[in-house]
C-alpha positions as CSV (number, residue, x, y, z in Angstrom):
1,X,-13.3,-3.2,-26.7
2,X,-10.4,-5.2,-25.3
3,X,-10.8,-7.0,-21.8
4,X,-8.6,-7.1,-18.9
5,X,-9.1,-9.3,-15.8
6,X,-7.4,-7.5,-13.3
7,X,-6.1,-9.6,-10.0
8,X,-5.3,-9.2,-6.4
9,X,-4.9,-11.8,-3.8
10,X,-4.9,-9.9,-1.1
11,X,-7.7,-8.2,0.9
12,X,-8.3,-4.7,0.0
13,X,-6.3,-2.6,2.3
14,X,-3.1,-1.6,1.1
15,X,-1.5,0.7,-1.3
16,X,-1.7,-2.1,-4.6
17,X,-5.7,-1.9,-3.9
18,X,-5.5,1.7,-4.4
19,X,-3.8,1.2,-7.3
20,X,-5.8,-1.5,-9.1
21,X,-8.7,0.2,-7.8
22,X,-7.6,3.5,-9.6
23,X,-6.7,1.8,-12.7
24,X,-10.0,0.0,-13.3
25,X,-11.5,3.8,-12.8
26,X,-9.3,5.1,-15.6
27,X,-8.6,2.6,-18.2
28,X,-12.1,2.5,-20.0
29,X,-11.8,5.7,-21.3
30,X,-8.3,4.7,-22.9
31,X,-11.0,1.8,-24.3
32,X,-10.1,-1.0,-22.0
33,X,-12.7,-3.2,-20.6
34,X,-12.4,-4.1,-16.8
35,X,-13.1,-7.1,-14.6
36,X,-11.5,-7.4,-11.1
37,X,-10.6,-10.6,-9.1
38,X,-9.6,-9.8,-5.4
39,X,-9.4,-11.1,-1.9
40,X,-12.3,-10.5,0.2
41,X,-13.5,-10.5,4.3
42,X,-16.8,-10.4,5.4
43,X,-16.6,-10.4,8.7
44,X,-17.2,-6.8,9.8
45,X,-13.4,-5.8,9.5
46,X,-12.1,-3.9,6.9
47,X,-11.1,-5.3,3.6
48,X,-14.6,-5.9,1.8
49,X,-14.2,-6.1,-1.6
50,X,-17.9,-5.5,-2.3
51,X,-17.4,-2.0,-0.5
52,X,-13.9,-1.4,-1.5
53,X,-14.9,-2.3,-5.4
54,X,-18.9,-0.8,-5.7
55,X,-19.3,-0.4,-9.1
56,X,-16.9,-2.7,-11.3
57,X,-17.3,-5.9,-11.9
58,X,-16.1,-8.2,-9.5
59,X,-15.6,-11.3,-8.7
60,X,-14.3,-12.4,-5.1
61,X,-12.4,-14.9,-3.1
62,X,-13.9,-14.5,-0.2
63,X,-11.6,-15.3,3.2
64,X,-13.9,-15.2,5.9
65,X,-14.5,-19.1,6.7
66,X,-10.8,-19.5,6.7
67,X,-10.0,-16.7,9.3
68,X,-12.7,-18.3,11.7
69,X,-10.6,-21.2,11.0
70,X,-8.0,-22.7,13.7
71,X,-5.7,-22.2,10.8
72,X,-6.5,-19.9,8.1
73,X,-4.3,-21.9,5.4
74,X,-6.0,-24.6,5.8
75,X,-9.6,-24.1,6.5
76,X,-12.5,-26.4,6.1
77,X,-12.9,-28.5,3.0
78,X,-14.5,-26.2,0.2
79,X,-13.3,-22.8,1.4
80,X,-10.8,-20.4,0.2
81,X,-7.5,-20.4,2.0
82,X,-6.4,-17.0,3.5
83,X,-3.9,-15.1,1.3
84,X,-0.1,-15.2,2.2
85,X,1.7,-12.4,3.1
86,X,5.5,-11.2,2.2
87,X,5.4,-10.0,5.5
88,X,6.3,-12.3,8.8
89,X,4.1,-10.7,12.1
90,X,4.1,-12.9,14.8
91,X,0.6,-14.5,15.1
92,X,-1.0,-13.2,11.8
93,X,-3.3,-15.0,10.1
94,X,-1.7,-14.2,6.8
95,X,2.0,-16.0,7.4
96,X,4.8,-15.6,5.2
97,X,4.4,-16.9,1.9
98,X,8.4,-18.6,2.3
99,X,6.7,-20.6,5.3
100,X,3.8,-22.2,3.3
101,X,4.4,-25.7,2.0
102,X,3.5,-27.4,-1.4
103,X,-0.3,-29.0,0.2
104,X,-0.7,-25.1,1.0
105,X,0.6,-23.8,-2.4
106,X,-1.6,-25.9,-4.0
107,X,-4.7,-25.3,-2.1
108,X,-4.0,-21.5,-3.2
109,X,-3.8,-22.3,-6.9
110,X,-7.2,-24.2,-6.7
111,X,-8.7,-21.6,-4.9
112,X,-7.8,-18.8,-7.3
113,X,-8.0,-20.9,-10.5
114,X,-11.6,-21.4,-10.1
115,X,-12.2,-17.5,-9.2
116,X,-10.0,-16.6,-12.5
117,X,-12.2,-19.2,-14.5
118,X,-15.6,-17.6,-13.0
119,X,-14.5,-13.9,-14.4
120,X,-13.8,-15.5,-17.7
121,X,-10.0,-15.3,-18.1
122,X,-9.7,-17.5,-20.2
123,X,-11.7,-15.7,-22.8
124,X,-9.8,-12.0,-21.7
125,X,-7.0,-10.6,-23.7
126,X,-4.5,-9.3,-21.2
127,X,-4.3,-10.5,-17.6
128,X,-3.2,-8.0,-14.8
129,X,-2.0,-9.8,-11.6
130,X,-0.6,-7.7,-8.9
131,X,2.4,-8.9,-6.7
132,X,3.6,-12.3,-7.9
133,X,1.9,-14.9,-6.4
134,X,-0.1,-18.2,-6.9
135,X,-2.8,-16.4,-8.9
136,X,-0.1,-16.2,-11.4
137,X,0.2,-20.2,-11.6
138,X,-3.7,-20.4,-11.4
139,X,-3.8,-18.4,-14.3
140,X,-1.5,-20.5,-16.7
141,X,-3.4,-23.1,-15.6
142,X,-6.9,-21.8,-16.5
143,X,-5.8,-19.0,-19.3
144,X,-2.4,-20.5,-20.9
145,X,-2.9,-18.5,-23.5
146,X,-3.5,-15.2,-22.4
147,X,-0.5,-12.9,-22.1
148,X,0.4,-11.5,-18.1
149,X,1.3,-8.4,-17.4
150,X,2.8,-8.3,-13.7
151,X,2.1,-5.4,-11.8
152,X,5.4,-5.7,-9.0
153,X,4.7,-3.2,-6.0
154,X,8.2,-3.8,-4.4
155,X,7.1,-5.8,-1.2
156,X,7.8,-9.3,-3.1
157,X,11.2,-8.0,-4.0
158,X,12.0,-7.6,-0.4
159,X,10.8,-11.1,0.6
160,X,13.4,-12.0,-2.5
161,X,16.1,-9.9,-1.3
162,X,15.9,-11.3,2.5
163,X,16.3,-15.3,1.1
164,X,19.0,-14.1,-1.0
165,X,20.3,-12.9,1.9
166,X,19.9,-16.0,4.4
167,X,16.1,-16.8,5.3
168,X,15.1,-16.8,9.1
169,X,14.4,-20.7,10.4
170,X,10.8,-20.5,10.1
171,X,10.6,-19.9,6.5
172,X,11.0,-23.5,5.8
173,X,10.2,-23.3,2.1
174,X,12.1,-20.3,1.1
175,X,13.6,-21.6,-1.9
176,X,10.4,-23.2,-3.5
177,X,8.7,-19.7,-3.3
178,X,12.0,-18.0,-4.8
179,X,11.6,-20.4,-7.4
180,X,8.3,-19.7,-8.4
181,X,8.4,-15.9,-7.7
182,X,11.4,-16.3,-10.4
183,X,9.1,-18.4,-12.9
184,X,5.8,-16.2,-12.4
185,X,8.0,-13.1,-13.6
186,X,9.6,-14.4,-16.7
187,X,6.9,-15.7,-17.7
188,X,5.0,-12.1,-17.9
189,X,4.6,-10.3,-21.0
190,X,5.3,-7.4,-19.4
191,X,5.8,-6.0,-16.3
192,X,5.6,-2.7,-13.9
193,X,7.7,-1.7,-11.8
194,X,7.4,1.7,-9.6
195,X,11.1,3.4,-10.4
196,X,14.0,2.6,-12.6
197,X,15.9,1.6,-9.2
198,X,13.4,-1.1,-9.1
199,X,14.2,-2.4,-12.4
200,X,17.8,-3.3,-11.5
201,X,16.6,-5.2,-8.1
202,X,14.2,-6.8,-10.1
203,X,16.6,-8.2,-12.7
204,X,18.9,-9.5,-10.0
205,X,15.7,-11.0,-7.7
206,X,14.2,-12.3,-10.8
207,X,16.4,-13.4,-13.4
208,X,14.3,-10.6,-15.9
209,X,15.0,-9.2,-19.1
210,X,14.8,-5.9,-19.0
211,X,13.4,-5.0,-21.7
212,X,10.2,-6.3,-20.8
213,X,10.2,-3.9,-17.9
214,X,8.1,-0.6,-18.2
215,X,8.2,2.0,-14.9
216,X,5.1,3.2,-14.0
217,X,4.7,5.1,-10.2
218,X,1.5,5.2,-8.5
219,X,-0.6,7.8,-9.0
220,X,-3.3,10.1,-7.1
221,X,-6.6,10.9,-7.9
222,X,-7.1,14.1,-9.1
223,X,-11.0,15.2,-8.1
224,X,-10.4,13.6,-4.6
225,X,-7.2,15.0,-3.4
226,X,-6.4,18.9,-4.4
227,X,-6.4,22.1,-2.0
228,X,-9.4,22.7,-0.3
229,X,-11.9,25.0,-1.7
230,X,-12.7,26.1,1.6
231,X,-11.3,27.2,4.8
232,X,-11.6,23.7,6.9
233,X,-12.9,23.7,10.4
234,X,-9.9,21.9,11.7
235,X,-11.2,21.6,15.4
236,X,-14.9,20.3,14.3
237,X,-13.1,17.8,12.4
238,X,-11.2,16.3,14.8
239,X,-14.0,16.7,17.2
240,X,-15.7,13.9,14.8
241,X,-12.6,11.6,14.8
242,X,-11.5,11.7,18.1
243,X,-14.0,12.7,20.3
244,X,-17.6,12.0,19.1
245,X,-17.1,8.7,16.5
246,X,-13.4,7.5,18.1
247,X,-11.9,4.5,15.9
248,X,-8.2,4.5,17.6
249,X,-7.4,1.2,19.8
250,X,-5.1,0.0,21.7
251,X,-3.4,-3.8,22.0
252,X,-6.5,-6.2,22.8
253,X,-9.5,-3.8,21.9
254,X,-11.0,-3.0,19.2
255,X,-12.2,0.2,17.3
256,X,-12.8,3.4,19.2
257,X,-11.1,1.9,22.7
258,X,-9.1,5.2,22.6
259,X,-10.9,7.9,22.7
260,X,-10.3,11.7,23.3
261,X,-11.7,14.6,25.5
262,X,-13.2,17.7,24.5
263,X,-10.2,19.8,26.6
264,X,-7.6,17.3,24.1
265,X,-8.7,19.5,21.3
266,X,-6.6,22.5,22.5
267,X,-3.9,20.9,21.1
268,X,-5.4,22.0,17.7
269,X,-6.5,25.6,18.3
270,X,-2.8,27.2,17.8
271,X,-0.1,25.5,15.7
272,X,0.0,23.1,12.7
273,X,-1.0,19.4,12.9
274,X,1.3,17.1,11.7
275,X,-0.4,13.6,10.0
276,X,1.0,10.1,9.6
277,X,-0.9,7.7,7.4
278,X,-0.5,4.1,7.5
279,X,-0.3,0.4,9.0
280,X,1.8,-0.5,12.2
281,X,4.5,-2.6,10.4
282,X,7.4,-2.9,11.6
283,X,9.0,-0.9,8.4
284,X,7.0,2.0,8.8
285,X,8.7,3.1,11.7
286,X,5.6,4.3,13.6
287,X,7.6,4.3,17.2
288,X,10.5,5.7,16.2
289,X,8.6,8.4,14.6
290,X,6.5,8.9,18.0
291,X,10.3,8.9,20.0
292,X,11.2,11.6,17.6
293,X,7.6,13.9,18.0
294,X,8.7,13.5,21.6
295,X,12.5,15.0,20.7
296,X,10.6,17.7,18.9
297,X,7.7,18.9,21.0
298,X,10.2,20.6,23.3
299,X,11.4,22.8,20.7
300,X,8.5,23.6,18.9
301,X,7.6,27.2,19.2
302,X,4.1,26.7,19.3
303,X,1.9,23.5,20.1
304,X,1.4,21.3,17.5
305,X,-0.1,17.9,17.5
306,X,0.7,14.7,15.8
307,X,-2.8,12.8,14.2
308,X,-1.5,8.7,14.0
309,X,-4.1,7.3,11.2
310,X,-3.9,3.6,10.4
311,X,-3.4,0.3,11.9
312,X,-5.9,-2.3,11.4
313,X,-7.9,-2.8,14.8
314,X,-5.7,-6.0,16.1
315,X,-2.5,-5.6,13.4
316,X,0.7,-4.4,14.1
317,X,4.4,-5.7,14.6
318,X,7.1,-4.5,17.5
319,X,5.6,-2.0,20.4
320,X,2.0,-0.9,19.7
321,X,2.1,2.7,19.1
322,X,-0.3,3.2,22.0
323,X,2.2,1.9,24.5
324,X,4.7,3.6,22.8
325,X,3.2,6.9,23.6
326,X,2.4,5.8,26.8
327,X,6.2,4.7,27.8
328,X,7.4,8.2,26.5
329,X,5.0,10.1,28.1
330,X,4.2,12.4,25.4
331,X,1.3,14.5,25.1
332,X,-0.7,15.7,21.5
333,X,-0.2,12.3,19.9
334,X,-3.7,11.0,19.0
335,X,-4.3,7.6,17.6
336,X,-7.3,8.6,15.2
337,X,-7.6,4.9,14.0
338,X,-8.6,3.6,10.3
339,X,-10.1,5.4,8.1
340,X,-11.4,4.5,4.5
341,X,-9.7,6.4,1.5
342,X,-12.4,8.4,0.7
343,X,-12.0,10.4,4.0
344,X,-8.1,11.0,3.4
345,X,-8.5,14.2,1.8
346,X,-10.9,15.4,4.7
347,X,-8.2,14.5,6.6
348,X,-5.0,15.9,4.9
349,X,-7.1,18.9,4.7
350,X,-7.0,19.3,8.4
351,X,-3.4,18.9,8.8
352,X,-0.1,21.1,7.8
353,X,2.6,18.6,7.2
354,X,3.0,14.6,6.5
355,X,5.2,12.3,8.4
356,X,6.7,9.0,7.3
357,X,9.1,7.3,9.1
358,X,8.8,4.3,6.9
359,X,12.5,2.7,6.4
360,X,11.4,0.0,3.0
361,X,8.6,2.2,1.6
362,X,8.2,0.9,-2.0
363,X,6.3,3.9,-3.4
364,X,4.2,5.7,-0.9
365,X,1.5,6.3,-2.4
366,X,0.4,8.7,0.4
367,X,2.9,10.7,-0.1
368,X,2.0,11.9,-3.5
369,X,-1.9,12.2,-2.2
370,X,-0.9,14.6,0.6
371,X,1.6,17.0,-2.0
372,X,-1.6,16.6,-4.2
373,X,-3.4,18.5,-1.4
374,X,-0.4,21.3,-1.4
375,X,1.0,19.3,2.0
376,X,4.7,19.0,2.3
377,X,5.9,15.7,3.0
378,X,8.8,14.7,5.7
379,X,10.1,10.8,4.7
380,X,13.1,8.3,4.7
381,X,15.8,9.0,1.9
382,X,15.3,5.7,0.5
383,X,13.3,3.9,-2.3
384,X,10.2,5.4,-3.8
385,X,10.3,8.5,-1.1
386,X,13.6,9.5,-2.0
387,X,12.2,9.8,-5.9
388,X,9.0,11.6,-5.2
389,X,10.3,14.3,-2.8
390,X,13.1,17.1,-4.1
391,X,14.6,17.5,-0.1
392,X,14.5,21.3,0.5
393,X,11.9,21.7,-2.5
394,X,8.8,19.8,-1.9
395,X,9.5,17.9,1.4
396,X,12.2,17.2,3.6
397,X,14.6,13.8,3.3
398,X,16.1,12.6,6.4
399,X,18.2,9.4,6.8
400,X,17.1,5.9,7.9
401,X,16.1,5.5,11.4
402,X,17.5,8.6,12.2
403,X,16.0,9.9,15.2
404,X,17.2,13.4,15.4
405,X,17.3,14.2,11.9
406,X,13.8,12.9,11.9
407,X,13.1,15.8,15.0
408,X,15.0,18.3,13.0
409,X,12.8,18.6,10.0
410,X,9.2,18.1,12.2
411,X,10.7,21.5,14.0
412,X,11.3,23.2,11.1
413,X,7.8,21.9,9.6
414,X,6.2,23.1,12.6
415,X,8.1,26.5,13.4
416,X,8.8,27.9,9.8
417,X,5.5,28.6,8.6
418,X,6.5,30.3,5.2
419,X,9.0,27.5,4.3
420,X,6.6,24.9,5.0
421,X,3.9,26.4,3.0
422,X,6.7,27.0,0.1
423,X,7.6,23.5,-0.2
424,X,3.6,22.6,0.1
425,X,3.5,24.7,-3.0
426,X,6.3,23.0,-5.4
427,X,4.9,19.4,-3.6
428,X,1.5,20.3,-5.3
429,X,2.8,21.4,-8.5
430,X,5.2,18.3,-8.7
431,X,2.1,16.2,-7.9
432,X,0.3,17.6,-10.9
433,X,2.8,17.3,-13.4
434,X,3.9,13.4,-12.2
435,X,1.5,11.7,-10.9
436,X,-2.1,12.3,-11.5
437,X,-3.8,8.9,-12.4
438,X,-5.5,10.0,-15.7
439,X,-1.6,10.7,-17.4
440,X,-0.6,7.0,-15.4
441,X,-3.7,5.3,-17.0
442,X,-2.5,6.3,-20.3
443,X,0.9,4.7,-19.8
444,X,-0.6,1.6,-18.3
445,X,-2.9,1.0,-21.5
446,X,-0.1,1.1,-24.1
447,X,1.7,-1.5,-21.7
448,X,-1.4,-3.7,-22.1
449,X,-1.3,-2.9,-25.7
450,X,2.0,-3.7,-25.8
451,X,1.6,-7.0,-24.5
452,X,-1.0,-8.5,-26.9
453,X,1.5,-10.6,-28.9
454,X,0.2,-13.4,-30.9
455,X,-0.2,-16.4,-28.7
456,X,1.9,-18.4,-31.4
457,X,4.8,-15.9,-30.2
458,X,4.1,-17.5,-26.7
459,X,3.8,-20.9,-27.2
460,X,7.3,-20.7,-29.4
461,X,8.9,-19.6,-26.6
462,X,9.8,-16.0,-27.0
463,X,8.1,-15.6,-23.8
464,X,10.0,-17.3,-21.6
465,X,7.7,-19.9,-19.4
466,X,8.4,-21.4,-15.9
């Protein structure tokens, strides 16, 4: 049976660990062999890879020493660095890969060179790296040999796209990283994008050949997320998450330092729940979305509350969304906190209608989980949303950052119970005919296939190298 090493830098915790994750699940019955390298925390937070990955064969770089470190790129002699990010918060321990310099580059490589040599990549026959990052460069330099199929996720292309377009003064080393984002991608065998609109930003970002792209969305799992069996106890359930075992926070606190009252709950006893699912980015919109549940409310014709699940306990960018709620003074917005994948279904279950207010979502690979569970989704007219939901059909579209239009469609979620249960219908019938991960694993294993050239092909130069 063939082997692939499959690698993340990052700590498991969004969507491209789902994904990888997923995969590794699916591929050995298309008669791949799997071994996982990922970023790791063990430090009582979430992002274990232990946890996350119970049951494949892992191997871990772990990050805890370096973010007890006064600077987690540079932690003490012998430790991992922390991974990079392509995002720039303000205070993060993960800075913006464009503001790392060449000691700190380096110090990346060597730390993920000797985790790729530990799983054996040298002796594997495809690599799959997600992102582009220095575990690409660690992995010419311990497995030159071994062809790289690049998994892109769309967050690298937007670091790409913002240098293009004039990097901000504290991303000193912009155009080192643009280089080698450029190198690590032509260099790939092969590599996956989410959507054909992708593929063209990626040739421009990249300098790619085409050709060598294959499109390949994100999937859902099909026995986790599907129509509950059952009729769900709605008010029990969110009894348990906000009530009795709280997790939502506010700026300064941790887990479970917002908390809920029994009376709260009547919010749930007459109309739909609305859901949101996700970080507190800046991108994702999560105030804005708040201002527009405020717009709403008064026009709903019945109560219905908005859930807020996500944020890491001490992560987010712009206005926390607890003061945001608190500024607006609205009522029936609960901050339910994090919660692990395997209680999203529980969750969707519970609710009528998913909101996403992100403005840069590559994918959203909650979106097609939610339509998997016969939800209707209500998202930005942009990038991977605008592909997965048919506006009027499965979901409703509105435009960027666009308040009203955002309040428009929660009212007609909320109020037109027959429509919203129609489009909850096609959702879950477009989710089973797109994007189940069994049909995506099958795609993804003849891109592997595809990519086992002979490694006298490589070393010729057909493959193009850095």
């Amino acid at each position: 049976m063939p082997r692939v090493v499959s690698a993340s830098i990052f700590f498991p915790r969004g969507g491209s660990a789902y994904v990888l994750r997923s995969l590794a699940r699916e591929l050995p019955a298309h008669g791949w062999d799997v071994t996982i390298v990922s970023g790791s925390r063990h430090d009582g937070h979430q992002g274990d890879a232990r946890a996350f990955y119970a049951g494949f064969d892992l191997h871990e770089v772990d990050f805890t020493t370096a973010l007890a470190a006064p600077d987690p790129m540079d932690p003490p002699a012998g430790a991992a660095p922390m991974h990079p990010s392509y995002e720039d918060r303000l205070g993060a321990p993960d800075r913006i890969f464009a503001a790392l310099d060449d000691a700190q580059y380096e110090r990346q490589v060597d730390a993920w060179a000797a985790a790729l040599e530990e799983a054996g990549a040298a002796t594997a026959d495809v690599l799959h790296l997600s992102h582009l990052t220095p575990v690409n460069a660690a992995a010419q330099r311990v497995a030159p040999g071994v062809p790289v199929v690049g998994h892109l996720h769309g967050t690298e292309l937007l670091m790409l796209e913002r240098i293009a377009a004039g990097a901000p003064a504290g991303w000193t080393h912009a155009e080192a990283w643009a280089r080698r984002l450029r190198g690590w991608a032509q260099s790939c065998a092969r590599l996956i994008l989410l959507s054909s609109t992708q593929v063209q930003r990626a040739v421009t970002a990249l300098g790619i050949d085409p050709d060598r792209c294959t499109v390949m969305p994100n999937g859902y799992d099909p026995a986790a997320f599907a129509p509950a069996e059952e009729p769900v106890d709605r008010v029990a359930l969110w009894r348990r998450c906000l009530v009795a075992e709280p997790r939502g926070w506010r700026p300064g606190r941790g887990a479970g330092s917002v908390a809920y009252a029994e009376e709260d709950l009547a919010a749930f006893a007459e109309g739909p729940t609305l859901l949101y699912v996700g970080r507190f980015t800046e991108v994702k919109r999560v105030g804005l979305m708040i201002a527009a549940y405020a717009r709403a409310r008064e026009r709903f014709a019945t109560r219905a509350p908005l859930v807020v699940v996500g944020g890491h306990a001490g992560e987010w960018e712009g206005e926390h969304p607890f003061d945001t709620i608190r500024r607006l003074g609205v009522p029936d917005v609960f901050l339910a906190g994090w919660h692990e994948h395997n209680e999203l279904a529980a969750l969707l279950h519970a609710s009528d209608a998913l909101v996403l207010a992100s403005v840069r979502e590559q994918f959203g690979q909650v979106i097609v989980e939610a339509m998997a569970c016969g939800l209707p989704p209500i998202a930005v007219d942009r990038f991977g949303p605008s592909l997965i939901i048919r506006d009027g059909e499965t979901g409703w579209l509105v435009e960027p950052d666009d308040e009203a239009g955002l309040a428009a469609a929660m009212v007609q979620a909320v109020d037109d119970g027959d429509e919203r249960r129609r489009r909850g219908r096609n959702a879950l019938e477009d989710a089973r005919a797109h994007y189940s991960w069994p049909a995506i694993a099958g795609a993804m294993a003849a891109t592997l296939e595809e990519a086992l050239v002979p490694r006298d092909e490589m070393i010729s130069g057909r493959l193009q190298q850095p």
